[in-house]
C-alpha positions in Angstrom: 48.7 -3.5 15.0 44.9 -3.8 15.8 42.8 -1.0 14.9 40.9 -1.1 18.1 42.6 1.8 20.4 42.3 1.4 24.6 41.8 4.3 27.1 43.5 4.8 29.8 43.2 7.3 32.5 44.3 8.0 36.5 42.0 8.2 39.7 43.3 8.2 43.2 41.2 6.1 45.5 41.1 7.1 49.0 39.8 4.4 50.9 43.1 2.1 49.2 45.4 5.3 49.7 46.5 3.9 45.7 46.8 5.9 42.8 44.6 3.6 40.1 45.3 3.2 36.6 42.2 2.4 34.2 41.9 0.6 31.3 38.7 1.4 29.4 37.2 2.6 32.9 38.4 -0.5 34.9 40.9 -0.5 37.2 44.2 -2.3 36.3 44.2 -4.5 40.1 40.1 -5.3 39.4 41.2 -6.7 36.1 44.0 -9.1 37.4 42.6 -10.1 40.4 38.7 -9.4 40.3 36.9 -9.3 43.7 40.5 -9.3 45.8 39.6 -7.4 48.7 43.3 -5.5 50.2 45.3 -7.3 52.2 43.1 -10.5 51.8 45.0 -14.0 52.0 42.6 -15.3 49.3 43.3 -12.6 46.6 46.0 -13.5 44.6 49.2 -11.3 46.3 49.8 -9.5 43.4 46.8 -7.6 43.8 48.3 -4.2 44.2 48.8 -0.8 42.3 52.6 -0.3 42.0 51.2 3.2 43.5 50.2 2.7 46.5 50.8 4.4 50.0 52.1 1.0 51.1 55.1 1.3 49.0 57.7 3.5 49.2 57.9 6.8 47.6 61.0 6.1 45.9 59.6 3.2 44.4 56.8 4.2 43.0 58.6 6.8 41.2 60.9 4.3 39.7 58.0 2.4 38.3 56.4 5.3 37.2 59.7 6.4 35.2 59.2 3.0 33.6 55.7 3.6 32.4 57.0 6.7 30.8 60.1 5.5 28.9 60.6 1.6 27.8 64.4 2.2 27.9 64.3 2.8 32.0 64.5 0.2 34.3 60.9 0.2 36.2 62.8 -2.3 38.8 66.4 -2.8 39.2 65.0 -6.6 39.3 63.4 -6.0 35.5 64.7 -6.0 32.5 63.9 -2.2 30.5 60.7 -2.5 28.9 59.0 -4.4 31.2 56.2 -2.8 33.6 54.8 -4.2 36.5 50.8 -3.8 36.5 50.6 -4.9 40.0 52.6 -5.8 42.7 52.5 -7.8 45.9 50.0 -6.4 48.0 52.2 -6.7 51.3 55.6 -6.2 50.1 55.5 -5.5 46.3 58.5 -8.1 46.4 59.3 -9.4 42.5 59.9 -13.0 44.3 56.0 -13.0 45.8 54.6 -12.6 41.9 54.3 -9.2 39.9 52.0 -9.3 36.8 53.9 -7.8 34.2 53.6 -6.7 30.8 56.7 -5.4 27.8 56.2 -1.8 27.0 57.4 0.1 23.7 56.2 2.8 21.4 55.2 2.7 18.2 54.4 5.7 16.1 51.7 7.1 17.9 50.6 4.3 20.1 51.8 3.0 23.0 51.7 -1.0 23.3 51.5 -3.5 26.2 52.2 -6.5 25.4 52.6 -10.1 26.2 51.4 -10.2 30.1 53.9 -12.5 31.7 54.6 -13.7 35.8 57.9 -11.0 36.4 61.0 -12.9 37.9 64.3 -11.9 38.9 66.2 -13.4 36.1 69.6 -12.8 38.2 68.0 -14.6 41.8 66.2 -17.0 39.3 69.0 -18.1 37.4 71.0 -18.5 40.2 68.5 -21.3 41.8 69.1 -23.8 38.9 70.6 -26.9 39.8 73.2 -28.4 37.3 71.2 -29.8 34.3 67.7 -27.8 34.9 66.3 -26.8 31.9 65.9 -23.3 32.2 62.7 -22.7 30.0 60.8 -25.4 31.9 62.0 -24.3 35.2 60.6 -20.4 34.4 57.2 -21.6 33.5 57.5 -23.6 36.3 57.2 -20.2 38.2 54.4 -19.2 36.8 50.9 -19.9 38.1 49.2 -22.2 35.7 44.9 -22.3 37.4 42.1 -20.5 37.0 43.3 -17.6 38.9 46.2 -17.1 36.6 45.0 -14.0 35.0 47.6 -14.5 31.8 44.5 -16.6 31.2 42.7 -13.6 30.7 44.4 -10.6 30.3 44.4 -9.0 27.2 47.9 -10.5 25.1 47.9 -6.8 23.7 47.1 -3.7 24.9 47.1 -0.6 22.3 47.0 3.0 23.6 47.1 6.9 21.8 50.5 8.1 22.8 49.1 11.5 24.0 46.7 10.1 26.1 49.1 7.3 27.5 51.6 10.5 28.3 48.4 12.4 29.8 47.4 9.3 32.0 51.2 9.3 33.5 51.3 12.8 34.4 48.1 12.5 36.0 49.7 9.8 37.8 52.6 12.1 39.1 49.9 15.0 39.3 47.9 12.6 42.2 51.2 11.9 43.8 51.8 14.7 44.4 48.4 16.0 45.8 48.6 12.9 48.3 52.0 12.9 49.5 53.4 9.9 50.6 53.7 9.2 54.3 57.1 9.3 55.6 56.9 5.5 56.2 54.8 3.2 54.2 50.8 3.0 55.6 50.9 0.2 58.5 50.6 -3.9 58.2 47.2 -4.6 58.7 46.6 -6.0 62.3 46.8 -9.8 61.1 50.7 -9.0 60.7 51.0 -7.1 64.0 49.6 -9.9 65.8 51.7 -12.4 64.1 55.1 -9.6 65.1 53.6 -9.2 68.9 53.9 -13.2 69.0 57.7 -13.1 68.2 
């Protein structure tokens, strides 16, 4: 275990309509994909706080249930454990890339570890073709370029338990102080030109 210990804390951003999570005063989304402007073709698409107004409610609580306990499934798609960091910024889709890190407790830490691309094991293993190899087909999925932020993401991540727990109920505390709108926030107008045109 590394002796140096991470803060983390909640801020609710109201131009994004996103609940942010920081890590030593930077937001998690800045770190993965720095300079992505929302809903920007250019930005890597998983560019998104898993709370956001653009996702469902029901969603968003899921993931957050997964930042508080390792043994809950964040996703159905995910494996317990696992956390998404960020999520497509249009559809928060697991098939359109979901930087991901493996949660667990220890003592009175709380680690992230090991930031990974997040598939769908079950879809994924389900487009092999006979004879694939399966551990060169999953990296295979993974961006491998200088925008790949497993590049640079820290490989662990190592937080006080109380303030970890503290961070999560100030996430619920924001959610609930900026209620989700009974539909997800609106495409941006790119999309509803592209819709009009069908």
């Amino acid at each position: 275990m590394t002796s140096s210990v991470n803060r983390i804390a909640a801020v609710w951003s109201e131009p994004d309509r996103v609940v942010h999570l920081l890590v030593d005063g930077v937001a998690l989304v800045d770190t993965i994909a720095p300079g992505r402007e929302p809903w920007s073709n250019s930005a890597p698409k998983a560019a998104e706080s898993p709370f956001s107004h653009k996702h469902v409610e029901t969603f968003a609580r899921q993931w957050l249930a997964g930042y508080r306990d390792a043994s809950v499934r964040a996703n159905d798609e995910l494996e317990p454990g696992e956390l998404e960091l960020s999520v497509c910024s249009f559809c928060a889709d697991l098939q359109c890339g979901s930087f991901a890190v493996w949660m667990r407790r220890e003592g009175s830490v709380v680690l992230w570890e090991r930031p990974h691309w997040a598939i769908n094991m079950t879809r994924w293993r389900d487009e092999l073709e006979p004879g694939d190899d399966p551990e060169e087909c999953k990296e295979a999925h993974s961006p491998a370029d200088d925008l790949d932020p497993v590049g640079w993401f820290p490989a662990t991540l190592t937080f006080d338990a109380a303030e970890y727990d503290a961070a999560m109920e100030e996430v619920e505390g924001l959610m609930l102080a900026h209620p989700w709108p009974e539909h997800p926030i609106e495409p941006p107008s790119v999309w509803k030109r592209w819709f009009k045109r069908r």
